[in-house]
C-alpha positions, 0 to 999 in steps of 0.5 A: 428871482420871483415868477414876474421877473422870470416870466417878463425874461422868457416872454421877451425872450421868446418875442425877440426869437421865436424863429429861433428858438423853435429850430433849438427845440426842433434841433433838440427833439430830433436826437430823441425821435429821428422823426418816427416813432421806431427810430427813438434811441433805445438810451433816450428814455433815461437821459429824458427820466434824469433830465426831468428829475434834475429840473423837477429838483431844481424847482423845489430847491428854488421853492425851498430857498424861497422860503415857500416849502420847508425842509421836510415838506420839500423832501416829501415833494422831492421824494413823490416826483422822483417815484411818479416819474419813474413809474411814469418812465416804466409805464412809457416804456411799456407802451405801444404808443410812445407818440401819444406819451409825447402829445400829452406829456407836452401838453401837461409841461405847456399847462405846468409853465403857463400855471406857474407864470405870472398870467396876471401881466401876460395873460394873452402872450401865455394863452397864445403859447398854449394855443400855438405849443398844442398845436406843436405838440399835434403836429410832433405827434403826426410826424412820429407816426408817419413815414416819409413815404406816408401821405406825400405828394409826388415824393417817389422814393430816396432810392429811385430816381423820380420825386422829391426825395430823389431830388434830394438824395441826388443832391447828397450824392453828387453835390451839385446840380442835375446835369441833365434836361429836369423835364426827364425825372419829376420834379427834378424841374423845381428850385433846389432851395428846399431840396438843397437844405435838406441834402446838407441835413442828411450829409451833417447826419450821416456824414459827420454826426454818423447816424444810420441812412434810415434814421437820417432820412426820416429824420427830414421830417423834423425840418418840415416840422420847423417850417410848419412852426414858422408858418404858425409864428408867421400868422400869430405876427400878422394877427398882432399886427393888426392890433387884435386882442382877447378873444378875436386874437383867441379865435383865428389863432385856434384855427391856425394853429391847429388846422390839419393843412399845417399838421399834414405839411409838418409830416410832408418832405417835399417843397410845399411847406418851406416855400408857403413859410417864406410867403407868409415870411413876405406878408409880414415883413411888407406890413412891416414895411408899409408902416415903416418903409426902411432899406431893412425891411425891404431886404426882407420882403426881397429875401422872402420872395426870392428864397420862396421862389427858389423854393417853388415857383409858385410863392411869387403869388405873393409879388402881385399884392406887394407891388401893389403895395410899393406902388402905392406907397410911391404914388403918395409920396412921389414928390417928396421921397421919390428918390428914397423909394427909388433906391429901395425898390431897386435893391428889392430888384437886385435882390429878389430877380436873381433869387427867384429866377436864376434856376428857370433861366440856367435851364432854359439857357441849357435844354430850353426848358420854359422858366414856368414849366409844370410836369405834365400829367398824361390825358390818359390818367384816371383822374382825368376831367378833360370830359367836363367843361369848366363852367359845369364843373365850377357851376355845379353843387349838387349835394350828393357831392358832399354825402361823402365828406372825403376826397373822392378819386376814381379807381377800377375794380377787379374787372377793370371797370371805373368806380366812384368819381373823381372831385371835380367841383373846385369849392367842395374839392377844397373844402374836403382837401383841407382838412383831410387832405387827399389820403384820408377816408373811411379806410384810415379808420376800420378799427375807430369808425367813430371817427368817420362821424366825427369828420362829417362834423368837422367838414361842416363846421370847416365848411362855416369857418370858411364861409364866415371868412370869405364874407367876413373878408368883403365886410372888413373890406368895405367897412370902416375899421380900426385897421388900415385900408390898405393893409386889409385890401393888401391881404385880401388882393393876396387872397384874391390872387391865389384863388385866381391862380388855383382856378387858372391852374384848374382849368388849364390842368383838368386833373383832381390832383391840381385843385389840392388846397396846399397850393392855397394853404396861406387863404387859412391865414387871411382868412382867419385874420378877417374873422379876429376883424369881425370878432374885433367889431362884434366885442365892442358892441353891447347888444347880447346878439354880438356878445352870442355871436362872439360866443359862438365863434369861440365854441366853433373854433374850440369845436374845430380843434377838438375835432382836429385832435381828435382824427389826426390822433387817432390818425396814427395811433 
């Protein structure tokens, strides 16, 4: 079998199963890692050295059947790859920083296979794998270096008895659903989807497989990781659906693929991550739909929806659009097929209504609890904004805001006094919330502070990524593309809902904590695909000003990763 015929079978391969096949990989990591650096089996390193040698042989012993290296040339190759991995092997196992071994040996096998494909045929499936593997290869690095008790939000801890994991370890413990008002421990009021997929990987773990509690625990991370990746395939879809190629295929794919929202989720144990895949999940499965409304893809949309509900309320931010959507498609073909849509939108109901609301209602049947409960933050906290108006807060954009590129919280000194500021400002709050997330700041970097230039750097060009995307959007939306009207105006009315749920929720809970950007994090997605339009457009034109900002586009986006890598490795080096 030549390198066309292998290359035509593993690109079909991984385009009927992406999903799929990142959770094997995923699933075949974790034996290796349990999530954390510390936990690597001490018999780990040999089973990878013996691995890489056996397939290291078997590519020579195909070169050489082949006829393309003789016998003496191919004992000379085999004999130098046995000793360069050994020696490799030896200098791993000294490190103190096996993570990166793993970021970079990951990087060199993805460059090794798209070099020794047929890059002819699949040249832009290849160059989207390079993409979308290194951002893999970032995100496995961020998880082998954080805890499951490192930057999370509202996490509390396995053995307490608030917070996500103790959601999750009450579920493990009990097999079953609380049997108590969920308004008396946090977060215990959220849909167990989530929680419940994870209790079940710490019982096969520990319970059948025998692994320590520790390990187990961590090792929850590498789920996360799987639903950090799906989000990944999920916008390479929606930017494929959108017919877009080369380099406006290129550029909104780099953004996505290494932006630090995605990075900071495949690390982060609670609900988020799984419930923001199943959004995106909908978003494909109702342009699918809409091109080609079957009774199939329908019970997509259903499943989507319902499941991301079960997993957090707030996923059916996604239904305001896809209704949209259904009644639009019903509206244009009322006379003709009114009966056909009638059935399929009623299987939507019968599915997605008892998937998404069945919690809210046995607790509300139960201790009253609203189905729309959020857990209340006390006036009293320090990240208080109740002092300020909304209008003022939404109005103001001073520039000293932005002298500090990092999320400002407010803390008291030794003598009890309030210093710094709390982030009040809803654009600046999202704009430093998103690539740094809440936990990052100069602190994180005492021994490189090279970096905290570097961030100054990234939270600009971040900052005209986002502009370029927000403006970029209103265009598309208002010129005439190759792309369909109401697939466009489909994802921008998604945008639109998720900003005005964020401002809603803003307003109504005036706390820092409220304005984080992983309640928005599919905007990245969206808006990444109204930047390929634009990019789309600009190629096709022949002045040098087009073809310049297209090149620019690209060096901002290539910018934007390099930066990317550059703080969240040295993150947790």
């Amino acid at each position: 079998m030549n390198r066309r015929a292998i290359t035509d079978r593993t690109v079909k391969l991984f385009a009927a199963h992406p999903y799929l096949i990142t959770l094997a990989i995923c699933l075949g990591i974790t034996p290796f890692t349990f999530g954390a650096a510390g936990n690597i089996p001490e018999n780990a390193l040999w089973i990878e050295l013996f691995g890489c040698i056996g397939i290291f042989t078997a590519f020579i012993l195909y070169k050489f059947k082949s006829g393309k290296l003789k016998k003496a040339t191919a004992s000379i190759a085999e004999a130098a790859g046995i000793i360069a991995l050994c020696f490799g092997s030896w200098l791993y196992n000294r490190s103190e920083h096996k993570p990166m071994w793993m970021f970079m040996g990951g990087c060199v096998i993805c460059l090794l296979i798209y070099l020794l494909s047929d890059t002819q045929k699949y040249k832009e499936q290849l160059g989207s794998f390079l993409m979308i593997a290194v951002g893999f290869f970032l995100k496995l690095y961020y998880v082998m270096g954080t805890s499951c008790y490192t930057r999370q939000h509202d996490v509390g801890s396995f053995d307490g008895d608030i917070g996500h994991s103790a959601y999750i370890e009450y579920l493990y413990n009990n097999h079953a659903l609380s049997d108590f008002d969920v308004r008396t421990k946090a977060q215990f009021c959220h849909p167990p989807f989530h929680h419940a997929i994870s209790a079940l990987w710490l019982f096969v773990n520990e319970k059948i497989l025998g692994i320590s509690r520790d390990p187990t625990r961590e090792s929850v991370q590498m789920l996360t990781l799987f639903y950090s990746m799906c989000i990944i395939i999920t916008a390479y879809k929606i930017l494929k659906y959108f017919k877009l190629k080369g380099k406006a295929l290129y550029i909104p794919l780099i953004i996505v693929s290494m932006h630090p929202c995605f990075i900071l989720f495949s690390g982060s144990i609670n609900n988020d991550v799984l419930s923001v895949a199943l959004e995106t999940g909908a978003v494909i499965a109702a342009l699918k739909w809409y091109e080609k409304p079957t009774m199939k893809g329908i019970i997509k949309i259903a499943l989507c929806i319902g499941l991301g509900m079960m997993t957090k309320l707030s996923a059916a931010l996604i239904a305001p659009p896809v209704a949209a959507v259904f009644l639009y498609v019903l509206i244009k073909n009322f006379k003709k097929e009114f009966p056909k849509y009638f059935k399929q939108y009623a299987v939507f109901g019968v599915i997605c209504v008892p998937l998404g609301l069945w919690f809210g209602i046995r607790n509300y049947i139960k201790w009253k609890v609203p189905i729309t409960y959020v857990h209340e933050i006390p006036m009293d906290a320090l990240q208080y904004l109740g002092e300020q108006s909304f209008v003022s807060r939404i109005t103001d954009f001073s520039l000293k805001q932005v002298s500090n590129v990092y999320e400002q919280w407010a803390d008291l000194d030794e003598a009890g006094n309030i210093i710094n500021y709390n982030e009040y400002n809803p654009i600046y709050t999202l704009l430093k919330n998103s690539i740094f997330g809440e936990y990052i700041n100069e602190s994180c970097f005492m021994e490189h502070a090279y970096i905290n230039k570097v961030s100054v750097l990234f939270f600009w060009l971040s900052a005209f990524i986002a502009a370029f995307a927000f403006i970029a959007m209103i265009v598309m939306c208002i010129k005439k593309t190759k792309a369909g009207r109401i697939e466009k105006w489909f994802v921008a009315l998604f945008y639109v809902t998720m900003m005005a749920s964020f401002y809603k929720t803003a307003a109504d809970y005036p706390f820092t904590c409220t304005m984080n950007f992983r309640y928005i994090t599919p905007t990245v997605i969206t808006g990444a695909l109204f930047i390929g339009l634009s990019i789309d457009i600009l190629s096709t034109k022949k002045s040098k000003a087009a073809a310049a900002a297209v090149n620019i586009s690209l060096a901002v986006s290539m910018l934007f990763a390099l930066c990317t890598c550059l703080i969240y490795l040295t993150l947790t080096y």
